[in-house]
N, C-alpha and C positions, 0 to 999 in steps of 0.2 A: 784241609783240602785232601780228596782222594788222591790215590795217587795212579790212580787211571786215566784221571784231570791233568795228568799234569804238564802234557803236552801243547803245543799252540795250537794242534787238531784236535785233540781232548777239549778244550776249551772250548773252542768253536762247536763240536757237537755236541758237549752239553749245552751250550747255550740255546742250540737252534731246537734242541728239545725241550727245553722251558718254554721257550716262541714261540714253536710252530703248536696247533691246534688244529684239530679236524674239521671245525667250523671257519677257519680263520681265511681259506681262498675261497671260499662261498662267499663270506661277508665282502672279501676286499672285489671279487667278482662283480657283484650284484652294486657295490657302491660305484664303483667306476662303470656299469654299464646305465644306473640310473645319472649319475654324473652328465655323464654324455647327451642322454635324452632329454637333463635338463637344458644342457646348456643349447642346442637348439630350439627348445619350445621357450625358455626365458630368456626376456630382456632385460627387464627392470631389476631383477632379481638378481642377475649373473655374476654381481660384485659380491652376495651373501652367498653363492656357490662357490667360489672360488675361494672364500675366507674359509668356508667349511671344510674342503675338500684337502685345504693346506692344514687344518688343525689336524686333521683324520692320520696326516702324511705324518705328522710331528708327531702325534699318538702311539703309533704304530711303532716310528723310532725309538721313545724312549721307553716302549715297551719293550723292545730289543735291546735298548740297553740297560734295562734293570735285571733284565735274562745274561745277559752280559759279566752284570756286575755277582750276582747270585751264583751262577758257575766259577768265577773265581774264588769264591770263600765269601764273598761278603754277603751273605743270608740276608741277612736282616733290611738292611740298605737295597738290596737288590729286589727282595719280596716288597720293601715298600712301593719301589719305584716302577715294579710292574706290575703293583692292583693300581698305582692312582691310574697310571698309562691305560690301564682296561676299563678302569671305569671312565677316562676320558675319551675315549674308542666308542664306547655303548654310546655318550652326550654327542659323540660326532656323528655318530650314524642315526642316532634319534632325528636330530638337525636335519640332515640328509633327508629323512624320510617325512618329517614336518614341512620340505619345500616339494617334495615329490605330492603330499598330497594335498597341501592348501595353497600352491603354487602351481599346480599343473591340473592335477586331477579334478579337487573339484570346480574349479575354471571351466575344465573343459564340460564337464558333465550341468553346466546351467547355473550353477551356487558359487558364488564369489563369499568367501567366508571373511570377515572383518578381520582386521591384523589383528586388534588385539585379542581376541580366540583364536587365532595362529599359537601370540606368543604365552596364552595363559596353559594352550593343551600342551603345548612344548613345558613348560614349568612343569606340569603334572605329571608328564614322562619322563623327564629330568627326575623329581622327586622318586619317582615306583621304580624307576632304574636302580636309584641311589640304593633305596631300602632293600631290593631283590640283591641286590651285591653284597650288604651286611648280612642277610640271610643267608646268603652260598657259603659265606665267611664264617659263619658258624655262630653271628651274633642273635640272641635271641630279641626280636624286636617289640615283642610283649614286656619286656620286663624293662629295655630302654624306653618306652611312652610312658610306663607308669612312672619310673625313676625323675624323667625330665618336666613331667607335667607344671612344676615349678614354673621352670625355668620357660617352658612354652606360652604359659601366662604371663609372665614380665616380660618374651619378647614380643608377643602380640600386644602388649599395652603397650610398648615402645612404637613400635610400628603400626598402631593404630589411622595415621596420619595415611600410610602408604597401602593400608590394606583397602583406605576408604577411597583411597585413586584409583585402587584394581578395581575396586569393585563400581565404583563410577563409572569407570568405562567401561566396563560389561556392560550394567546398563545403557550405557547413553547407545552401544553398537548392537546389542540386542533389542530394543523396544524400537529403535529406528529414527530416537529423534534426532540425529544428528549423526551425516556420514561426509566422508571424504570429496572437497569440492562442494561443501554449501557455505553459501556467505553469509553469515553469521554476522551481530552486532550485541555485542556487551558493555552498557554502559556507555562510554564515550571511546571506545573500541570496537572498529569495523573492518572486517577482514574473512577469509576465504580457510577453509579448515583444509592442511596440509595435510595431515596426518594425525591417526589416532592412537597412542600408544597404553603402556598398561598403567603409567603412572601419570600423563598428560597428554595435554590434545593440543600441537602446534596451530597455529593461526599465521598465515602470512597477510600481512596489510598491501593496500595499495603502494606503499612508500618502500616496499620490498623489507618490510622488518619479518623476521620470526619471530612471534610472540607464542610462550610457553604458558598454560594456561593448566593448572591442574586439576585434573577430574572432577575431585571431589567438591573445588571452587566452582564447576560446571552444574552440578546436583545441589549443593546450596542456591546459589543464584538466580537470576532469570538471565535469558539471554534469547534473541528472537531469529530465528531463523529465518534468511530472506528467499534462498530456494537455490537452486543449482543451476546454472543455465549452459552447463554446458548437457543435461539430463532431461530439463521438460524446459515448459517456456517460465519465465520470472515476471511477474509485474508486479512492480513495488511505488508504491504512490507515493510521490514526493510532497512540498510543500516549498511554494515559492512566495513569501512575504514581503509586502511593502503597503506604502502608507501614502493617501491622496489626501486632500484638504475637503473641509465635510459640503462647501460650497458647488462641489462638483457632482452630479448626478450621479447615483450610484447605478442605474443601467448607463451610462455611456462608459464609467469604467470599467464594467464588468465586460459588455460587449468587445471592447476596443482589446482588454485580457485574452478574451476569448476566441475573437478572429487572428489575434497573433499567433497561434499555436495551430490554428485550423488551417490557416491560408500558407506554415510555412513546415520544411521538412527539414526536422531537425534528425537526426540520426542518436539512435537509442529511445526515442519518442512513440510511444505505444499509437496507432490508431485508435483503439478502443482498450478500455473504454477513452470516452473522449473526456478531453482535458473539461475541468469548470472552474470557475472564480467564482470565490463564495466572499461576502462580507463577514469578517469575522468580527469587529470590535471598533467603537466608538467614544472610546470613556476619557482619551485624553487629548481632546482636541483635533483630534482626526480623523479619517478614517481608514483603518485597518484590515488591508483583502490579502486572499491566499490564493494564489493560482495554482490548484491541484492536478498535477496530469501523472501517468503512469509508465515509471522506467523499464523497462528492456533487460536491460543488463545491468546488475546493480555493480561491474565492475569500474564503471567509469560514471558513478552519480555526481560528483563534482564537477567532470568538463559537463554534463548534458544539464545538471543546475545553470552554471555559466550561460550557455547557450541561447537557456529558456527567456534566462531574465536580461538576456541583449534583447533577445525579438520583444518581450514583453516592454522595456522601457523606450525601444524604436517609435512599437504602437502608439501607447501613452501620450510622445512626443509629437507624432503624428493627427491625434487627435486633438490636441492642445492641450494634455493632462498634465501638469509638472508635479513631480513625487514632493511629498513634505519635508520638511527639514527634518535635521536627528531631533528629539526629543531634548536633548540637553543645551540645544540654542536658545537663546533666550532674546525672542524678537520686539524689539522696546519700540513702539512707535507712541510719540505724545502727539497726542490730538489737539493740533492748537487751533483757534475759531477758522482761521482762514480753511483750514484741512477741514472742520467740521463743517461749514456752510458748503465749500468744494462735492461734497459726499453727497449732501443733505441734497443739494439743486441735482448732480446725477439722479439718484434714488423718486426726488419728483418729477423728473423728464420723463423717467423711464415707467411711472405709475402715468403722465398724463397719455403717454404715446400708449399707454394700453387701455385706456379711457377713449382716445379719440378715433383707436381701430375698428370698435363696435358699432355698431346703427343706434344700440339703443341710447346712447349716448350724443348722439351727432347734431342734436339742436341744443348744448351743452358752449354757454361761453366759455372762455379761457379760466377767465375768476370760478365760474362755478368748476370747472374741472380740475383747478389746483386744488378747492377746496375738499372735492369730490379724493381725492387722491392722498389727501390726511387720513383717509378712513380704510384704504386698501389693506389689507393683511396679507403676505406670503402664502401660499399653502400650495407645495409641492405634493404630489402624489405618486409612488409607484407603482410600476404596470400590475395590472390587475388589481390595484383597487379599487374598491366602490365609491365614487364619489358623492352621490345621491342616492338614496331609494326609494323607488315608485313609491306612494301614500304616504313617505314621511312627512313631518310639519317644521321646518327650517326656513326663519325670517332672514335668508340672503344668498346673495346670488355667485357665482364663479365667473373670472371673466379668465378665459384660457392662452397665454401668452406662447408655453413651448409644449410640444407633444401632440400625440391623437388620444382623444376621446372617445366611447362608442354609447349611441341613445339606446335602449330597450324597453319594447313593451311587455310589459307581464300580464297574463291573465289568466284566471282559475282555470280556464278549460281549455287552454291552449297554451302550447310549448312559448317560450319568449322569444319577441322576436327583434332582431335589431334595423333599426329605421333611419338609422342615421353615423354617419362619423363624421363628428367637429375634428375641425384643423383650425391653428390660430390662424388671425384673431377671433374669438370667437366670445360669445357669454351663453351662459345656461342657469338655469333654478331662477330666473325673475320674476317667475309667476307669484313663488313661495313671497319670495320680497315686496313685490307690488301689492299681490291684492290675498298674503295671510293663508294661501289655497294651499292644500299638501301636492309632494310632486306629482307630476305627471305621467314622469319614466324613470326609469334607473339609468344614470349614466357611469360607466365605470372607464379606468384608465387604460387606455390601448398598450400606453408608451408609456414609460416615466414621463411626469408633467409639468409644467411648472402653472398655478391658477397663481392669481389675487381673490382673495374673498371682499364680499363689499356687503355690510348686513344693511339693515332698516334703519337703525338709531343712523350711522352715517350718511346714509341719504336724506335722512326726514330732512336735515336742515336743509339742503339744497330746494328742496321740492317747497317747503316753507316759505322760504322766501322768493319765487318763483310758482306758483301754485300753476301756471297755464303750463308747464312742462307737463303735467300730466297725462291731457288730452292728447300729444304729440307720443308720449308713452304707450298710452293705452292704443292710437295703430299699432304700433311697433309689438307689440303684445300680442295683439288680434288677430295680426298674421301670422304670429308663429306658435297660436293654439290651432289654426285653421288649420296650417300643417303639418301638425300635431293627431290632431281628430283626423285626419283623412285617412294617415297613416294607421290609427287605431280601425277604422272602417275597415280599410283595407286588411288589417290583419285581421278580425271578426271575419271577414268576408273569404278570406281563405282559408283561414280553420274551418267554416262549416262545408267549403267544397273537400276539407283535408275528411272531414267526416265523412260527407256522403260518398265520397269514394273508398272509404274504407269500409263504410258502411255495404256497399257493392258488392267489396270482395270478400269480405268475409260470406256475404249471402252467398258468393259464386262458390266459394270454397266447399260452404254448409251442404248446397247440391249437390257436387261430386264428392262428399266426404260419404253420405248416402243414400246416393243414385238416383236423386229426385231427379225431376223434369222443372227448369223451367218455365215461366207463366205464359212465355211466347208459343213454345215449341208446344206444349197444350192445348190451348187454342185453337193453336189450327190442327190440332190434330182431332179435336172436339169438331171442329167445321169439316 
C-alpha cells in the first residue's frame, strides 16, 4: 500500500480515479435520457426497461467497488471485479440500446422486427463486446480460436439440439411462415402462437394452457396455419358429420342441412361462401353427410361446431329425418310370419294405390292389379337424372309416385325443348312397353323421385289372360302420342320462325355492316 493511500481521503481519491473515466457521464448521460424516452413511448416493454436499467445501476456499483477494493491493496481482487463490472456495464448498455432500436425506432419507422432477431442481434453484440474487451485486455484472439477450435467443435456437437431451435426460428420469423397471433394446429394441438423465442415458440390453447413447442420440432413437422384474425379476415371450413338411414332421400336431407344454416344466424358463421351438405359415404348401412360451412373466428370452433349441429338436428327433426343409431348397436329384429305378411300387405297396398292413380290402369280389377303389383320394382332417381332417352329401345314403363319429372323434345336442328312437367301420380315410357317403339322424349328428374318400374314380361300375363284390356290401352295411348306430336309440331313450328327471324337479322345486320340498301328502299327509289 502507498503511503499516500493511506488516509480515508487517499482512499477515496484513489478509488474515484480508478472509476471515474472520460466516457463514463456521457454514457450514464445518454443511458438515462434514452431510459426516459423509453419509458414513455413503451408499454409492453417497460417491465424489460426497468430490469435493464437496475442491472446498469448494480454494474456501475460494483464497478466502484472493485475500484474500492484495488485502491486498498487488494490488486488482484479489485482488477477482477472491475473488468467483470465493465464488461457487465457494456451487456447493460448494449440491452439499453437493442430496446431503443427494435422497440422504438424501428416501430416507429414502418418495420416491426420479429423478437427473435431482437434477441439473436443482441447475442451477437453480447459476443463482439465480449471479444473487443479480451482484445483491450491484451489477449490475442487469433491464437485463442485456433487453440479452442477442439473444444468449439464438441460444444457445438453438444448443442446441436439448441442451435437447430435458433435457427428454426430464424427461419420460421424470417420467411413469414408463422408470426405472433396465428392460430396454428399441430396434430391434435390447437392453439394461438403467443410468442416466438430463440429456442421455442409458446402456443396458448383455448383451455388457457401454455404449451412450449420447440423450433426445430416446428421445421421437422407439419403444422397448418389457420390465419390471424385479429390481422385480415380467417375462413376456416369446418366439418359437421352425421348419419341418416339410406331409406331417406338424399335431397330432402341435404336441403333440410342446407336451409338450416341459410334461414338461421349463428354468430361466427361466414355468409359466404355458403355452407353445403355433401354425401359422403354409404358403405355401412347408412348414409353418411357432412355439413360444410365456413368459420369466422377459428377462436371459438367448438361453441359455433355446437351451434351448427343444434340448428342442423332441429331441421332434421323438423322434417321428419331421425339421425341413425351409433354403429356399435346391434338392432336384432326376427321376422316372424305374422310381422312378414304385416309388411308384405303394406308394401302391396302401397304398389296397388300406385297402380290405381293412373288412367292407364283404371279399367284394371282388383286381382288383376294385385297381380299387376308382384311385378313393380323400386327405382328412385336423383335430381337431374336421366330417366329415359329420346330413341332409346326399353321394354317398360315408370309409373312416378314422389317428385317432379320434366318431358324434352330433342331434335337435330333445334335447341331441346321442354313440353311437359309430370307430378305424381303419373306414368311415362308405355309406349316403349306397349307397342316395342323407342322413346319418344327424354324425360329427366326435376326433384329426387321415387318411380316403380313395370317391364313387358310383368304385364304380358295380365294382358294374357284378359286380351280385351288392350283396346281400352290403346285410347289411353292415342291420346297421349296426340299430345305428344302436337307438342313435337309445335316445337318444329317455332324453330323455323326461331330461323326466319334470325334469318332477318342477320340479313339486316349484313346491310348496315356494308351500307347496302334494302329491297324496299330500292324500289322505290327505282320508281
Amino acid at each position: 500500500m502507498n503511503e499516500s493511500a493511506s488516509t480515508p481521503q487517499a482512499y477515496a481519491d484513489a478509488a474515484w480515479r480508478l472509476f471515474w473515466r472520460d466516457e463514463l457521464p456521457w454514457l450514464v448521460a445518454g443511458a438515462i435520457l434514452v431510459a426516459l424516452v423509453l419509458w414513455r413511448v413503451l408499454h409492453d416493454g417497460r417491465r424489460a426497461l426497468r430490469n435493464t436499467i437496475l442491472f446498469l445501476v448494480l454494474c456501475l456499483v460494483a464497478e466502484l467497488a472493485g475500484a474500492v477494493l484495488e485502491a486498498a491493496g487488494a490488486t488482484r481482487s479489485g482488477t477482477l471485479v472491475r473488468g467483470a463490472a465493465i464488461v457487465a456495464t457494456g451487456l447493460a448498455l448494449i440491452r439499453l440500446g437493442g430496446l431503443a432500436l427494435f422497440r422504438a425506432a424501428l416501430p416507429a419507422a414502418g418495420f416491426a422486427a420479429p423478437r427473435i432477431v431482437e434477441e439473436v442481434a443482441l447475442l451477437l453484440a453480447y459476443i463482439a463486446w465480449g471479444m473487443l474487451r479480451l482484445r483491450l485486455a491484451g489477449m490475442d484472439l487469433g491464437s485463442l480460436v485456433t487453440t479452442s477450435a477442439v473444444i468449439t467443435a464438441v460444444a457445438a456437437f453438444a448443442m446441436q439440439d439448441t442451435l437447430g431451435n435458433v435457427l428454426g426460428g430464424l427461419f420460421l420469423e424470417l420467411d413469414r411462415s408463422l408470426a405472433v397471433g396465428d392460430w396454428i394446429r399441430i396434430d391434435d394441438l390447437s392453439g394461438r402462437v403467443a410468442d416466438i423465442h430463440w429456442r421455442h415458440t409458446t402456443i396458448r390453447t383455448r383451455n388457457g394452457e401454455l404449451v412450449i413447442v420447440p423450433n426445430s420440432a416446428l421445421m421437422k413437422s407439419r403444422f397448418t396455419v389457420i390465419g390471424n384474425p385479429d390481422r385480415r379476415e380467417v375462413r376456416w371450413r369446418r366439418w359437421i358429420w352425421f348419419d341418416v338411414d339410406l331409406e331417406v332421400p338424399t335431397g330432402e336431407v341435404i336441403r333440410a342441412a342446407e336451409q338450416a344454416l341459410a334461414s338461421a344466424e349463428i354468430p361466427n358463421v361466414a355468409g359466404e361462401p355458403r355452407p353445403d351438405c355433401v354425401l359422403m359415404d354409404f358403405e355401412h348401412g347408412y348414409a353418411r353427410y357432412a355439413l360444410r360451412y365456413w368459420l369466422a373466428d377459428p377462436r371459438h370452433d367448438d361453441g359455433t361446431d355446437s351451434a351448427v349441429r343444434v340448428h342442423v338436428l332441429a331441421a332434421l327433426r323438423r322434417a321428419g329425418i331421425t339421425i341413425c343409431l351409433p354403429t356399435h348397436v346391434i338392432h336384432d329384429v326376427r321376422e316372424t310370419p305374422k310381422r312378414e305378411a304385416a309388411r308384405t300387405a303394406r308394401e302391396t297396398a302401397a304398389r296397388i294405390a300406385a297402380l290405381r292413380a293412373v288412367d292407364l290402369f283404371s279399367t284394371l280389377s282388383e286381382d288383376e292389379l294385385a297381380t299387376l303389383s308382384q311385378h313393380l320394382v323400386p327405382a328412385p332417381f336423383a335430381a337431374g337424372d336421366v330417366i329415359t332417352r329420346q330413341g332409346a329401345v326399353a321394354h317398360w314403363l315408370y309409373i312416378l309416385t314422389r317428385g317432379e319429372a320434366e318431358v324434352w323434345l330433342e331434335a337435330a336442328d333445334a335447341p331441346r325443348r321442354r313440353v311437359a312437367v309430370l307430378e305424381p301420380p303419373n306414368v311415362f315410357g308405355e309406349m316403349g312397353m306397349m307397342t316395342g317403339e323407342p322413346r319418344h322424349a327424354t324425360v329427366s328428374a326435376r326433384t329426387d323421385v321415387h318411380c316403380f318400374r313395370l317391364d313387358k314380361a310383368g304385364f304380358e300375363q295380365v294382358l294374357r289372360a284378359r286380351p280385351e284390356i288392350a283396346s281400352a290401352l290403346a285410347r289411353v295411348l292415342s291420346a297421349r302420342a296426340t299430345g305428344l306430336a302436337q307438342a313435337a309440331v309445335q316445337a318444329q313450328a317455332d324453330a323455323a320462325a326461331l330461323a326466319h327471324a334470325q334469318a332477318d337479322t342477320l340479313l339486316a345486320r349484313i346491310q348496315a355492316f356494308f351500307g347496302l340498301e334494302s329491297g324496299q328502299n330500292g324500289a322505290r327509289r327505282a320508281g
